[in-house]
C-alpha positions as a Markdown table, in Angstrom:
| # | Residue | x | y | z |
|---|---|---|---|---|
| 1 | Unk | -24.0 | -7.5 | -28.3 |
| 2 | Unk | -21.2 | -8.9 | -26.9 |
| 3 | Unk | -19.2 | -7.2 | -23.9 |
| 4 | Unk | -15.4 | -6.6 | -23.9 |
| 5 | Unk | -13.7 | -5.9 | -20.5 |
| 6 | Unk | -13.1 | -2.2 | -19.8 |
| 7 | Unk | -9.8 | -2.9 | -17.6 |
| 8 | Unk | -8.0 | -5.8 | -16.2 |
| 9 | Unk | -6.5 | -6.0 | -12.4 |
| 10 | Unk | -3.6 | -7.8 | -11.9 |
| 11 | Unk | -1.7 | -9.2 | -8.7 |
| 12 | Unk | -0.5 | -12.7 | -10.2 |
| 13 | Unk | 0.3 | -13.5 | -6.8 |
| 14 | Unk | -1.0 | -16.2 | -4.6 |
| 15 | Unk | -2.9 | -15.4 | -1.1 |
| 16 | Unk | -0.1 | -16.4 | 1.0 |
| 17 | Unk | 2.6 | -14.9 | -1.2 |
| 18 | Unk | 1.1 | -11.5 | -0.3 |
| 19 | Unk | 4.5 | -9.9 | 1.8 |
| 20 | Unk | 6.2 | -10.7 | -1.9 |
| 21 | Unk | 6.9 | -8.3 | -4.5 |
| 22 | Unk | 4.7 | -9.6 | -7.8 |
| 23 | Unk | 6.5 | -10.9 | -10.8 |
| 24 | Unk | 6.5 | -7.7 | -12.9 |
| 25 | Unk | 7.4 | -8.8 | -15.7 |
| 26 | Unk | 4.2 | -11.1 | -15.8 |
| 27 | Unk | 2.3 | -8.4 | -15.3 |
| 28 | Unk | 4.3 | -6.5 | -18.4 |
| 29 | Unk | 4.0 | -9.5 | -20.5 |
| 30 | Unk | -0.2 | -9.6 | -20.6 |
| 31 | Unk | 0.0 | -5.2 | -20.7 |
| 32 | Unk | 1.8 | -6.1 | -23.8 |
| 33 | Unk | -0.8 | -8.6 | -25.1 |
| 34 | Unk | -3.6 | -6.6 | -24.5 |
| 35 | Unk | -5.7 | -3.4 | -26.1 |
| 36 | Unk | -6.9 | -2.4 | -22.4 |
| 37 | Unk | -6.3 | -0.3 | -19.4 |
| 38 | Unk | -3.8 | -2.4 | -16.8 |
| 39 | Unk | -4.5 | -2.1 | -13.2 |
| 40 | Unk | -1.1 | -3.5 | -12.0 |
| 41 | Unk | -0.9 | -4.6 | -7.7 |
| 42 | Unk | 2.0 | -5.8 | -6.0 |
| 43 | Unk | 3.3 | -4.8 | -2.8 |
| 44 | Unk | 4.0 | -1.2 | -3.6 |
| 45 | Unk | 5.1 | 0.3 | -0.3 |
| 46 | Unk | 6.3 | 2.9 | -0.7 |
| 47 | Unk | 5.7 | 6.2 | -3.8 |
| 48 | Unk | 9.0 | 5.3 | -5.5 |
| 49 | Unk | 7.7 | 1.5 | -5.7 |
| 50 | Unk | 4.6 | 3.2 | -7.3 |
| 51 | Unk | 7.0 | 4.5 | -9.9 |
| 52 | Unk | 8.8 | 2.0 | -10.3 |
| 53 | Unk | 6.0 | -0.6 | -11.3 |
| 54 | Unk | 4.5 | 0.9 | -13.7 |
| 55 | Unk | 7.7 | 1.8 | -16.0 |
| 56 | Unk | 8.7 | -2.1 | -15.4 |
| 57 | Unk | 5.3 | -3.3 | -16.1 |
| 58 | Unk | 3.6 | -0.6 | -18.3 |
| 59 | Unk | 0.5 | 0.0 | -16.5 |
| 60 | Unk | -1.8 | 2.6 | -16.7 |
| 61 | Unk | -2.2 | 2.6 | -13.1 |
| 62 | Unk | -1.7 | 1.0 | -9.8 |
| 63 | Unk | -3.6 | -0.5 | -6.9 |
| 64 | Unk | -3.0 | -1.2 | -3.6 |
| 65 | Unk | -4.2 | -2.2 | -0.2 |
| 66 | Unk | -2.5 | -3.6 | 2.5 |
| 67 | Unk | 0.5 | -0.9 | 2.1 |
| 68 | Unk | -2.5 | 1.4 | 2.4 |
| 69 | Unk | -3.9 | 0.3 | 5.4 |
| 70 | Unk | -0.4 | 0.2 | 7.1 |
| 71 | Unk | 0.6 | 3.8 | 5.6 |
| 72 | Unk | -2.7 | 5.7 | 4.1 |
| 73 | Unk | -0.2 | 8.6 | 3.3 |
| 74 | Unk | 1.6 | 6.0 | 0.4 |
| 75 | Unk | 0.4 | 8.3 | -2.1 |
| 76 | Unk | 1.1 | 11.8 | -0.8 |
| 77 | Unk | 4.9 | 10.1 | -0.4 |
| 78 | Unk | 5.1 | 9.9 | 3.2 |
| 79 | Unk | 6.5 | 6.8 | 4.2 |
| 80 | Unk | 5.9 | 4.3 | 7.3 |
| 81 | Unk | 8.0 | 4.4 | 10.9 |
| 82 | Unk | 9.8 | 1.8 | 9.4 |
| 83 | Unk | 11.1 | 3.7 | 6.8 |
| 84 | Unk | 11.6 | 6.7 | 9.0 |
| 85 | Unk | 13.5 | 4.9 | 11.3 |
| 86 | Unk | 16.1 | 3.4 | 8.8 |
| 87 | Unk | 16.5 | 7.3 | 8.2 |
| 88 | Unk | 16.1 | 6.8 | 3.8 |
| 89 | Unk | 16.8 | 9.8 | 1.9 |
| 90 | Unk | 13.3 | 11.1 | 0.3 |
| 91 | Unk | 11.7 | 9.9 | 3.7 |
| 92 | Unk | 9.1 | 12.9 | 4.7 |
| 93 | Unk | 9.7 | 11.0 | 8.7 |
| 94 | Unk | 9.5 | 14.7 | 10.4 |
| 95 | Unk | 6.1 | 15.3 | 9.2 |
| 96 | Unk | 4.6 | 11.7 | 9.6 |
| 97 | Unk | 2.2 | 10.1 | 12.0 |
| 98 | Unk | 0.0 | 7.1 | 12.0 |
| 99 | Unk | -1.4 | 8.1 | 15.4 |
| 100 | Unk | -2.7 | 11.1 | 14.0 |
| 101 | Unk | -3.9 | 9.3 | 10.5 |
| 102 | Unk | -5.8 | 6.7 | 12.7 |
| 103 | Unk | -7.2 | 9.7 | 14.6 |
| 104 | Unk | -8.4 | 10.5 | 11.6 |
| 105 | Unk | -9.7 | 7.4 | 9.9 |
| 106 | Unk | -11.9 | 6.8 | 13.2 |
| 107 | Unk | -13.7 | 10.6 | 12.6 |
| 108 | Unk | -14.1 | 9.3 | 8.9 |
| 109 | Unk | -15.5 | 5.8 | 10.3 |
| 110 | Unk | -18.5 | 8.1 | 12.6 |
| 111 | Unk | -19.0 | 9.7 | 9.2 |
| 112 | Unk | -19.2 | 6.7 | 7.2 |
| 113 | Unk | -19.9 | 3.8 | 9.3 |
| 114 | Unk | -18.0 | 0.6 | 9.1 |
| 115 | Unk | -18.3 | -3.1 | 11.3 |
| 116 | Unk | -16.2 | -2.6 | 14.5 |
| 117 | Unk | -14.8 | -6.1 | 13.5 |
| 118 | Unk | -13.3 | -4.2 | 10.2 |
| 119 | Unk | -12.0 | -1.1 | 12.0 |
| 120 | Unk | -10.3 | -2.7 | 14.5 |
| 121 | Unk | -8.3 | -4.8 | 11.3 |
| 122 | Unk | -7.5 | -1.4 | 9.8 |
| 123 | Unk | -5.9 | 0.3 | 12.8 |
| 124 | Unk | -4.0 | -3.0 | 14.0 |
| 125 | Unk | -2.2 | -2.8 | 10.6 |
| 126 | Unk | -2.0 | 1.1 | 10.5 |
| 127 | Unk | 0.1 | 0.8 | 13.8 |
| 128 | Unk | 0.9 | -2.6 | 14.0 |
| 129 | Unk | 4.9 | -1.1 | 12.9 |
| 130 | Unk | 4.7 | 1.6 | 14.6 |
| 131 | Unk | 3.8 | -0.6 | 17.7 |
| 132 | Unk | 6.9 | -2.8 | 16.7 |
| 133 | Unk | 9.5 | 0.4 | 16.3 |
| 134 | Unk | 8.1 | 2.1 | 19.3 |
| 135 | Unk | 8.7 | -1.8 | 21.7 |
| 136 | Unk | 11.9 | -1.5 | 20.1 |
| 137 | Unk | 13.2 | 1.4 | 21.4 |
| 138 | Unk | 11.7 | 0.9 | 24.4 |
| 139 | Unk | 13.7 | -2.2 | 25.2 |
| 140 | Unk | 16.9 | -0.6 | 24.0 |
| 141 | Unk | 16.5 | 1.9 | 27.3 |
């Protein structure tokens, strides 16, 4: 019997294009070709990006990664000190805080156990902005 795919990912970006948005309409061109669920990636960083992929690309859904190491609150629409900082309308900055979401990955890594090696990537990109903003102002006093 011969197997069909179920879904199909796509980020049609290349691995050092990763910091650019993915060409969208790419990605709308093959939902458009295709009788199957689209996982569409690219860069989404913040909730309206989330929107705004999927009605310019017609996907079913969206994944992401590195946005969601950096800000693991992306889908609840908090956004990142960086956008805190630049003060955007819609930003939920007052309520907040990678320190207290890396306190909180680390009590989920003693629950489910992860290489030191790969925890020590995840909270050097969950702060690694908030480190950046926070030199920042320092330097500015």
């Amino acid at each position: 019997m011969p197997v069909a795919p179920f879904w199909l990912s796509m980020d049609e970006r290349e691995k050092d294009q990763k910091k650019i948005r993915a060409n969208w309409e790419a990605i709308w061109a093959v939902r458009n070709a295709v009788r199957i669920p689209i996982l569409a990636n690219g860069n989404t960083r913040h909730l309206d990006d989330v929107q705004s992929c999927l009605e310019a690309t017609g996907a079913d859904s969206i994944l992401s990664a590195g946005s969601l190491h950096e800000n693991p609150a992306l889908f609840a629409g908090f956004r990142t000190a960086e956008w805190a900082v630049a003060g955007e309308e819609g930003s939920e900055d007052g309520k907040f805080d990678q320190a207290e979401l890396l306190a909180e990955y680390l009590k989920l890594c003693e629950q489910y156990p992860l290489s030191w090696r790969m925890i020590r990537a995840h909270e050097h990109t969950m702060l690694g902005e908030w480190f950046r903003i926070q030199l920042q102002l320092n330097l500015k006093r």
